[in-house]
DODOLO-650457 format. One record per residue: residue in three letters; y, x, z of N, C-alpha, C in turn. Coordinates in steps of 0.02 Angstrom, whole numbers, padded with zeros to 5 digits, always signed. Each point is the difference from the previous one (the first is absolute). Example, Ala and Ser with C-alpha at 12.3 -4.5 7.8 and 13.67 -1.06 7.14 Angstrom:
// DODOLO-650457
ALA-00284+00660+00390+00059-00045+00000+00060+00045+00000/SER+00053-00018-00036+00059+00042+00003+00055-00039+00037/
//
This chain:
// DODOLO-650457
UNK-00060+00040+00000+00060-00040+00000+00063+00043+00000/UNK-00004+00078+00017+00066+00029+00001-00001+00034-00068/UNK+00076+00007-00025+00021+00010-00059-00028+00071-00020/UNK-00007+00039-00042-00006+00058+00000+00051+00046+00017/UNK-00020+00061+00023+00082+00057-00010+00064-00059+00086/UNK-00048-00045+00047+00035-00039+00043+00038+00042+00044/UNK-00009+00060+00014+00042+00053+00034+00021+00072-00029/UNK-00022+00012-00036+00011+00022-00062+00080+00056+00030/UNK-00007+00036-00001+00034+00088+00015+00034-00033+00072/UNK-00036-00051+00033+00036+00001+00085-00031+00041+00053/UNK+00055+00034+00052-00011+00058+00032-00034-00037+00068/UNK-00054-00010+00015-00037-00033+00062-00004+00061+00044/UNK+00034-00005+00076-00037+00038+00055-00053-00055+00044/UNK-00047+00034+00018-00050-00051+00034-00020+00055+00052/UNK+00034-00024+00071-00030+00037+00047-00066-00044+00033/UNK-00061+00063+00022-00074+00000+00006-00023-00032-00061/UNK+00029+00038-00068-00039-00015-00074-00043+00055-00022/UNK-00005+00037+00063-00088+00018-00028-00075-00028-00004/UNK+00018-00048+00080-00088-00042+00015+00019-00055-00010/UNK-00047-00050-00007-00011-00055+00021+00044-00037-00029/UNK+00030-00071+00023+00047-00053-00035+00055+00070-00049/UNK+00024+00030+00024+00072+00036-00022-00026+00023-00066/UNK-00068+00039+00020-00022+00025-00076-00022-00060-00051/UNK-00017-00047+00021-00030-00042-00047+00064-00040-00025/UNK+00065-00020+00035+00059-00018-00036+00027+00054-00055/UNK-00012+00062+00033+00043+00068-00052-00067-00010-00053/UNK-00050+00016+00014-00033+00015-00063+00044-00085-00067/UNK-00015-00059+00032+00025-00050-00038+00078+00009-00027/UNK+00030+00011+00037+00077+00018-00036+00005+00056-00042/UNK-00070+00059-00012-00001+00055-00044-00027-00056-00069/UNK-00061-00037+00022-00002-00029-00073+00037-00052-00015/UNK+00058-00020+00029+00045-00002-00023+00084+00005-00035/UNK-00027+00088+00003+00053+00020-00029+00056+00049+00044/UNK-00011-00004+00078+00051+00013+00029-00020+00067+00025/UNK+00051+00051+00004-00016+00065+00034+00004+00010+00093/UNK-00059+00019+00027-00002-00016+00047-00008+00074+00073/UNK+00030-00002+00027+00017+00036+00062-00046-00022+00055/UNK-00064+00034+00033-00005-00032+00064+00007+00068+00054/UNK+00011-00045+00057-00011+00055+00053-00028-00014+00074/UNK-00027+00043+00045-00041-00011+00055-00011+00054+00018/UNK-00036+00009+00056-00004+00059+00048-00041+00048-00035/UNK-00025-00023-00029-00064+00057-00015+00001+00029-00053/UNK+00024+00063-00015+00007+00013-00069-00079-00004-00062/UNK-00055+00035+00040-00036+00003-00033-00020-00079-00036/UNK+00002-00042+00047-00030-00063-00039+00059-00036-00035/UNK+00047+00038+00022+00068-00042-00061-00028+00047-00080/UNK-00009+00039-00001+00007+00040-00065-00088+00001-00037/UNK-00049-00017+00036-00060-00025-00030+00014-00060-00017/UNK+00041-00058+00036+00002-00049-00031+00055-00011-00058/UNK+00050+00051-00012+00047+00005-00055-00052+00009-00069/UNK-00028+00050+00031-00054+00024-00091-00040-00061+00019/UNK-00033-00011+00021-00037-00064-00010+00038-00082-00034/UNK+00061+00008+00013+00031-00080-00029+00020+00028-00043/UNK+00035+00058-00024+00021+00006-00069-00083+00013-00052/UNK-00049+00039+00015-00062+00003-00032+00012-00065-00050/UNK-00019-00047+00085-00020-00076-00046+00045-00045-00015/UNK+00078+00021+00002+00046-00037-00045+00020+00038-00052/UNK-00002+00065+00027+00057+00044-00071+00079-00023+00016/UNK+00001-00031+00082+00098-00007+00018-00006+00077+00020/UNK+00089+00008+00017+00029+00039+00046-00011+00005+00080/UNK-00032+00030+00025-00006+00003+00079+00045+00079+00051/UNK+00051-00035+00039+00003+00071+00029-00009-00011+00089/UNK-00036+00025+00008-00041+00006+00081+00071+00044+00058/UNK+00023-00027+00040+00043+00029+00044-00022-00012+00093/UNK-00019+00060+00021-00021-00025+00056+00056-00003+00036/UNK-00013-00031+00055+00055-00050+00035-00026-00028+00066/UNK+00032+00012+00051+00014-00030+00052+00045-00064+00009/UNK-00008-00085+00015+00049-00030-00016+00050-00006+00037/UNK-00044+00019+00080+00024-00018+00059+00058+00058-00006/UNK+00018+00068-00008+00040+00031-00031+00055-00008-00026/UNK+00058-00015+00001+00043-00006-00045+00038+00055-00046/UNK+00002+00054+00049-00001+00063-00056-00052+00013-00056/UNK-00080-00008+00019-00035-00006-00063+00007-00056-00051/UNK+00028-00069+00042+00006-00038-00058+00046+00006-00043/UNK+00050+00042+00037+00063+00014-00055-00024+00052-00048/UNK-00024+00041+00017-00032+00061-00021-00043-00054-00058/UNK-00033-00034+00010-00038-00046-00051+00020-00028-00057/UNK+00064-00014+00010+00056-00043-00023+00022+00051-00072/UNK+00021+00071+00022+00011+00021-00039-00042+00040-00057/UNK-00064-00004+00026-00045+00037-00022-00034-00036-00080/UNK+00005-00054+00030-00021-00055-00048+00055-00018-00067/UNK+00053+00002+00027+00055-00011-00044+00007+00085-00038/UNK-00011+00049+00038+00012+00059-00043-00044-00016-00051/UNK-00086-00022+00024-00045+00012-00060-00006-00080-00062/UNK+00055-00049+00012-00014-00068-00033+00067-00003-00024/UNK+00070+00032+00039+00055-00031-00013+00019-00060+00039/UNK-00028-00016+00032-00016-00063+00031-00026-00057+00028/UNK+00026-00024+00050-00055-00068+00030+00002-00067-00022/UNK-00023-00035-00002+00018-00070-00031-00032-00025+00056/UNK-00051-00014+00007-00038-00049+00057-00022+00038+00062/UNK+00008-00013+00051-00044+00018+00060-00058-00061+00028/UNK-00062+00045+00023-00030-00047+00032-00036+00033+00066/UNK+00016-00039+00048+00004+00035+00067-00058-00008+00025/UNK-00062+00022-00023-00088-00017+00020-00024+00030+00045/UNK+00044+00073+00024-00038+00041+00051-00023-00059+00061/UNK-00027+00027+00061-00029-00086+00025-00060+00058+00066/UNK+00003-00014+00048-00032+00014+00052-00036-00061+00033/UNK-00038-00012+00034-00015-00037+00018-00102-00021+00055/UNK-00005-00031+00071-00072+00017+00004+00012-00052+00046/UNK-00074-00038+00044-00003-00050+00055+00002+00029+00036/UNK+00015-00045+00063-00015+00036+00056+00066-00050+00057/UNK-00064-00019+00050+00043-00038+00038+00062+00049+00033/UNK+00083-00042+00007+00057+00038-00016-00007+00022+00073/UNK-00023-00025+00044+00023+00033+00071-00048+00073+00016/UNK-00056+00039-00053-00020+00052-00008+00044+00033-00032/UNK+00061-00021-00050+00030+00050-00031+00051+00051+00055/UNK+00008+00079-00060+00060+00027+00054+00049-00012-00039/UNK+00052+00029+00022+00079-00010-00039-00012+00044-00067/UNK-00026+00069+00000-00030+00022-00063-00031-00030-00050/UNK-00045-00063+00019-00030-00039-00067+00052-00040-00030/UNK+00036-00034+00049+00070-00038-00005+00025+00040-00071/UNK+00029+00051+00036+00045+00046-00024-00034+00020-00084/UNK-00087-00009-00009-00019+00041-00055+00010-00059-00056/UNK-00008-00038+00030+00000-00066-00041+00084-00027-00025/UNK+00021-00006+00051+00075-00043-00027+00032+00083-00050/UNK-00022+00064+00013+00034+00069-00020-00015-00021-00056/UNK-00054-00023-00048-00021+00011-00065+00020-00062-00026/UNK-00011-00076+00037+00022-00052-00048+00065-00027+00037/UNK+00030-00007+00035+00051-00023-00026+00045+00064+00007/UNK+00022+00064+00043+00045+00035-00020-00028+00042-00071/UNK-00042+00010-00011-00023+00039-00077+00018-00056-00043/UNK+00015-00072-00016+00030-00042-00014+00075+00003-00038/UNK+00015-00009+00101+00072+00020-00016+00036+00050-00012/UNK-00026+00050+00005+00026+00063-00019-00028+00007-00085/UNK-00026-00001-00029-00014-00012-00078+00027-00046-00037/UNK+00033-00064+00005+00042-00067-00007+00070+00040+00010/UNK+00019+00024+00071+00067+00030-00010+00015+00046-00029/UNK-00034+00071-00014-00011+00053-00044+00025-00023-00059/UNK-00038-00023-00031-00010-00014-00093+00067-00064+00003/UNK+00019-00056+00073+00035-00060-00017+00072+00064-00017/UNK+00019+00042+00044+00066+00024+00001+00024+00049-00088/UNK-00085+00018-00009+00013+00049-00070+00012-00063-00063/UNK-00039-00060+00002+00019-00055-00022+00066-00011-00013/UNK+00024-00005+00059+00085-00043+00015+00060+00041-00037/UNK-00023+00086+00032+00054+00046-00028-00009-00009-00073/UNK-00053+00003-00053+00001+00015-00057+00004-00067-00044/UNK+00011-00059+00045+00021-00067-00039-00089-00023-00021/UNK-00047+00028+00034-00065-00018-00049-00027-00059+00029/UNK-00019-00056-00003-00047-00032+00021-00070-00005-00002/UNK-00034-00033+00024-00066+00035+00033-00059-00034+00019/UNK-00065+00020+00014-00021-00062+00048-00042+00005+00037/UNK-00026-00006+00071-00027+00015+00031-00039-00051+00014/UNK-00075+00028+00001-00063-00053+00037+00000+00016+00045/UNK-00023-00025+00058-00035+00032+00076-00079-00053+00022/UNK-00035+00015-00017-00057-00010+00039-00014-00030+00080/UNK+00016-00040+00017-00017-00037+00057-00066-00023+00017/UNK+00006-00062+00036-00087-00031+00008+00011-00080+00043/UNK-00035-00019-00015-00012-00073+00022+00034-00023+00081/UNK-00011+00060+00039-00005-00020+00065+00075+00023-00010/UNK+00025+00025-00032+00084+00041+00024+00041-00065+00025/UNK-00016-00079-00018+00065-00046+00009-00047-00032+00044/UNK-00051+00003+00021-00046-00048+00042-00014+00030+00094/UNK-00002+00073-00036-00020+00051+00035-00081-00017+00011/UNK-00015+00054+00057-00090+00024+00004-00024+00033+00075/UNK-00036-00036+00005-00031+00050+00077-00027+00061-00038/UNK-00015+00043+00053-00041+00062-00040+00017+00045-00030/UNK+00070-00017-00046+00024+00038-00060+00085-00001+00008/UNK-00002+00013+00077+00069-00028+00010+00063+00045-00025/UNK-00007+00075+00000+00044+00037-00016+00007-00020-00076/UNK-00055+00003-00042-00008-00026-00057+00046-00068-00004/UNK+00005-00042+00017+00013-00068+00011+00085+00015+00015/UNK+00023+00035+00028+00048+00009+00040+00052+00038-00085/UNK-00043+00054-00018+00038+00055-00041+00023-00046-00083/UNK-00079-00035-00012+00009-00048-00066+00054-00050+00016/UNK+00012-00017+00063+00054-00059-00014+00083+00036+00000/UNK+00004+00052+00042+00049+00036-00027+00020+00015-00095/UNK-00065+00011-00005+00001+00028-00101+00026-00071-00029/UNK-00044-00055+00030+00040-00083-00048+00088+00010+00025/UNK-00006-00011+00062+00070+00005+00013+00025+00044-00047/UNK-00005+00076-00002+00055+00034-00022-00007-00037-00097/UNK-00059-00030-00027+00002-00014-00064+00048-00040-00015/UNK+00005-00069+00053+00060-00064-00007+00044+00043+00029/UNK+00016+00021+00030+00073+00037+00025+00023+00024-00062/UNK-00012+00049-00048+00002+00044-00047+00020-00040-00051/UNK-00042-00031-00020+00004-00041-00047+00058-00033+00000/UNK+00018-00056+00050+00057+00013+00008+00082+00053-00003/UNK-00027+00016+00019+00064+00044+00018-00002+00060-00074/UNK-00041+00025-00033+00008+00044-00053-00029-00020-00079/UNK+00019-00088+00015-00017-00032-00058+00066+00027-00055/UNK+00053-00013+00028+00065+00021-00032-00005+00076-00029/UNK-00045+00034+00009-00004+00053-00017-00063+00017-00056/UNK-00028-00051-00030-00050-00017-00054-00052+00021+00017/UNK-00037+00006+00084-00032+00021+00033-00056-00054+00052/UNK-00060-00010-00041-00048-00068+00043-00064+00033+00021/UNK-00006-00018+00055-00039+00013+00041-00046-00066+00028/UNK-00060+00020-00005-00063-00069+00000-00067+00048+00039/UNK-00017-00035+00023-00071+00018+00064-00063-00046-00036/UNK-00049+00020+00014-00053-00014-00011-00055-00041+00062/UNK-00014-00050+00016-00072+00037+00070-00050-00039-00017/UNK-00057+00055-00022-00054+00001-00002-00065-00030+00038/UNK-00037-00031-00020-00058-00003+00036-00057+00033+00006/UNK-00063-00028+00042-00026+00076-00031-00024+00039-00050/UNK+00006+00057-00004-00008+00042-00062-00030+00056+00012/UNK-00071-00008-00004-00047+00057+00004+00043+00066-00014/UNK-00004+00069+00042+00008+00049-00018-00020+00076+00038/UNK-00039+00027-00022-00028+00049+00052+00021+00034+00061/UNK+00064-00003+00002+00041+00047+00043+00002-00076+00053/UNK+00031-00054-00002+00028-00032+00036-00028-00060+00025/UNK-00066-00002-00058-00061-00046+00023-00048+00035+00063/UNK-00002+00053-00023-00058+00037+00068+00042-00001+00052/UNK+00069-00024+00026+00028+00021+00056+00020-00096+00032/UNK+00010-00022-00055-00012-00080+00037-00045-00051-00020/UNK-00029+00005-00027-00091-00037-00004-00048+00050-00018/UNK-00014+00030+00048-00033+00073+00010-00071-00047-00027/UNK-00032-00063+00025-00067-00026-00019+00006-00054-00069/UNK-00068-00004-00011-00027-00069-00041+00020-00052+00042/UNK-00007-00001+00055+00019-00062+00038+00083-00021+00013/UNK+00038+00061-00004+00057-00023+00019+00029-00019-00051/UNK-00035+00019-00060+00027-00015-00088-00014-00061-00008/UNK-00048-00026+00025-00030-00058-00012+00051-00066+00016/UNK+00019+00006+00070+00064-00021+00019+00051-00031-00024/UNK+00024+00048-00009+00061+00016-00041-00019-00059-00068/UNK-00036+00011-00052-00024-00029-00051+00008-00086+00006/UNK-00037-00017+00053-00014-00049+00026+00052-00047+00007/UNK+00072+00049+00024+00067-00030+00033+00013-00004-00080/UNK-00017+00002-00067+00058+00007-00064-00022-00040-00049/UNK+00037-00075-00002-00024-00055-00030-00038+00042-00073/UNK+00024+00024-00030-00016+00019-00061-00089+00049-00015/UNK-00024+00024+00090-00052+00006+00011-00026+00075-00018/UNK+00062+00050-00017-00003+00049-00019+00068+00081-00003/UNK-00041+00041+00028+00061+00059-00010+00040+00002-00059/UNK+00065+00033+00009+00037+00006-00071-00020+00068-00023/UNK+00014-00012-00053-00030+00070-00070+00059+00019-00009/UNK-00008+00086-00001+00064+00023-00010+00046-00016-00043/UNK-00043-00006-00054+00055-00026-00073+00039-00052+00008/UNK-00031-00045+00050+00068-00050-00008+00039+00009+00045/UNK+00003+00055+00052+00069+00017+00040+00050+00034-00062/UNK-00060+00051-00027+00068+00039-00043+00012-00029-00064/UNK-00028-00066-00024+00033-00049-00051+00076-00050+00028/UNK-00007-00008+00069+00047-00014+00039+00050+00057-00001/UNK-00002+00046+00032+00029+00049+00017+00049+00028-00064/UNK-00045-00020-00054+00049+00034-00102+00021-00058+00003/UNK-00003-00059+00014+00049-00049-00015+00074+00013+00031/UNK-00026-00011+00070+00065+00010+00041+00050+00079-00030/UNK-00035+00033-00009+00056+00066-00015+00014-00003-00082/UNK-00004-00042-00032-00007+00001-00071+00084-00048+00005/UNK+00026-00001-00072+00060-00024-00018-00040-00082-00008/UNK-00045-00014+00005-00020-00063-00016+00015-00027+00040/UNK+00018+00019+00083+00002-00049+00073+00077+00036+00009/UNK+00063+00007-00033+00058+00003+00015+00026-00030+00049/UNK-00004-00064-00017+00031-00052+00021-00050-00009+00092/UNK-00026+00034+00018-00043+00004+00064+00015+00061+00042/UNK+00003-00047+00056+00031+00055+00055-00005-00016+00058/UNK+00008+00042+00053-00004-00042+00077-00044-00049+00005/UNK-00084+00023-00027-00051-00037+00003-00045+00039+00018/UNK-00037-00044+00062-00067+00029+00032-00057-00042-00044/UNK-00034+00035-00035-00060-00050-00045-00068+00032+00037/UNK-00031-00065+00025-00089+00025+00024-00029-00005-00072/UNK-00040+00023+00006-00093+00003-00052-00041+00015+00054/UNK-00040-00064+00027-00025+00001+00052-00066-00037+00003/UNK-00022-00034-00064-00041-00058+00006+00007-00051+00039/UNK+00061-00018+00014-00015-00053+00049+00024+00008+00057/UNK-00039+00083+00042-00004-00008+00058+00069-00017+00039/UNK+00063+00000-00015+00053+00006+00034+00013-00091+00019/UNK-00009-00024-00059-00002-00084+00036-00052-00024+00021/UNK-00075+00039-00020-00044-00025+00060+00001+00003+00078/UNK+00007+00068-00008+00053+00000+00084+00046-00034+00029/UNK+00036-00017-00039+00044-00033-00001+00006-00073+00034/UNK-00061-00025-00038-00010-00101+00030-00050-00005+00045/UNK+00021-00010+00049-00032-00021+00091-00070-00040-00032/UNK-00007-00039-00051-00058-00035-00025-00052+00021-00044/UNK+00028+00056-00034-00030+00053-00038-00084+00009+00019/UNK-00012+00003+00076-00056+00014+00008-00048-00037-00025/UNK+00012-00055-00003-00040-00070+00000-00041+00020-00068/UNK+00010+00044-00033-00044+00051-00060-00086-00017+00024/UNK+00003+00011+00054-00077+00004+00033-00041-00038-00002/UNK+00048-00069+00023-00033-00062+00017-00039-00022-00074/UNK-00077-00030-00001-00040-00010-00024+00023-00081-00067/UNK-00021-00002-00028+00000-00075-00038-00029-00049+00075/UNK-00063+00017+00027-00021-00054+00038+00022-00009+00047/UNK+00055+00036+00044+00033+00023+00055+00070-00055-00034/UNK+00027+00001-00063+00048-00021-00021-00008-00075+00008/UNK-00077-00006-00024-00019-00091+00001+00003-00020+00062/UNK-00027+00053+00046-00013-00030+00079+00105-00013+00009/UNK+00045+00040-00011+00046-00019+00031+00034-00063-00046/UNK-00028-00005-00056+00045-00061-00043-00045-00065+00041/UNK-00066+00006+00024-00031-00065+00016+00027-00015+00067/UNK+00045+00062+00051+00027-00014+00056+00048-00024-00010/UNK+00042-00002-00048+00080-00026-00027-00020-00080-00003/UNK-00052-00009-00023-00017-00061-00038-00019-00050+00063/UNK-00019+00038+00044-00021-00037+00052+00049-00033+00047/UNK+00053+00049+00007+00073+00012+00056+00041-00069-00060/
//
């Protein structure tokens, strides 16, 4: 359904676009067209995964390792990327920490590791690239990656819970405020989405996957491709007119949660007759 050539010579940074969701959006914005920047802590697996997405697109890849929580490396990032592209066009803010664990075991360090990477690695990458934006008259556009629980919130995942609703906030704030500046900013939150790094750390089992599944009318995990068919829409000239929008791809699960009656999923056909023959009776 997307046009050919749909991003076609745009300068994408995608921080944590070596693994997982980040790589599987960058690899999609290489086949279509756009030259792409990722960066993350680890150099070695940023630059195996550079030759690996250009191999199998034949795009542009340049690998910059990066600290987000940093703001000197992100600046340091900032320019590194623009020395080797000329420029940024889109940011997408994917780096992302995250694990369970009931909150009254955490220390201020997990706190600290978590809100350090998503929401100040966030905001410090949004303000970086928003201010080189503003000075040079460019407009721009930034995704950020959120998640279901960021406006609901979550036991368990609370720093998580805590840092994503900061990232929506700063998206409608932004959006706002640096629309005048030809500059839109849109969040994403995801449901679940199998991925090696971040699946083994919060449905470590078959059983806890199972779960999860169970809660998502649609009866099934999302496939990467349609985050990062989402993900080229939103940064593409096709969704201009879009901004200061939090969009789920969730199967469901966010309004199943959602309705206090929802459960009633369970209840049987014959369980249903037994309560219509009690109505009938009253």
């Amino acid at each position: 359904m997307f046009q050919e050539g749909l991003l076609k010579d745009k300068v994408v940074l995608v921080t944590g676009g070596g693994t997982g969701l980040g790589r599987a959006m960058s690899t999609r914005f290489l086949e279509l067209g756009a030259k792409v920047a990722i960066a993350s802590r680890r150099q070695e697996v940023l630059e195996q995964a550079a030759q690996e997405m250009m191999a199998a697109t034949g795009g542009e890849v340049f690998a910059t390792p990066t600290n987000v929580r940093d703001p000197v490396q992100v600046s340091q990032m900032m320019d590194a990327v623009e020395a080797r592209f000329g420029r940024i066009d889109v940011l997408l803010n994917n780096a992302a920490g995250n694990f369970v664990s009931p909150t009254e075991r955490l220390s201020h360090r997990a706190v600290d590791a978590v809100l350090g990477i998503v929401l100040h690695g966030t905001f410090y990458c949004t303000l970086e690239l928003g201010k080189r934006w503003i000075a040079k008259k460019q407009g721009g556009a930034v995704l950020n990656i959120a998640t279901t629980y960021a406006t609901t919130g979550s036991g368990y995942v609370v720093p998580s819970a805590v840092a994503k609703a900061g990232v929506v906030s700063l998206t409608k704030s932004l959006a706002a405020e640096w629309g005048k500046y030809g500059i839109r900013l849109n969040a994403i939150a995801p449901g679940p989405f199998p991925t090696e790094g971040a699946w083994s750390r919060l449905m470590p089992t078959p059983e806890f996957q199972a779960k999860f599944e169970k809660r998502i009318p649609l009866g099934r995990v999302g496939e990467h491709s349609e985050l990062a068919n989402l993900a080229s829409y939103l940064i593409s000239d096709l969704s201009a007119y879009v901004t200061g929008d939090l969009i789920h791809i969730d199967g469901g699960e966010t309004v199943w949660n959602g309705g206090e009656f929802n459960i009633l999923d369970d209840i049987s056909s014959e369980q249903w007759d037994m309560l219509e023959a009690m109505r009938k009776v009253k």
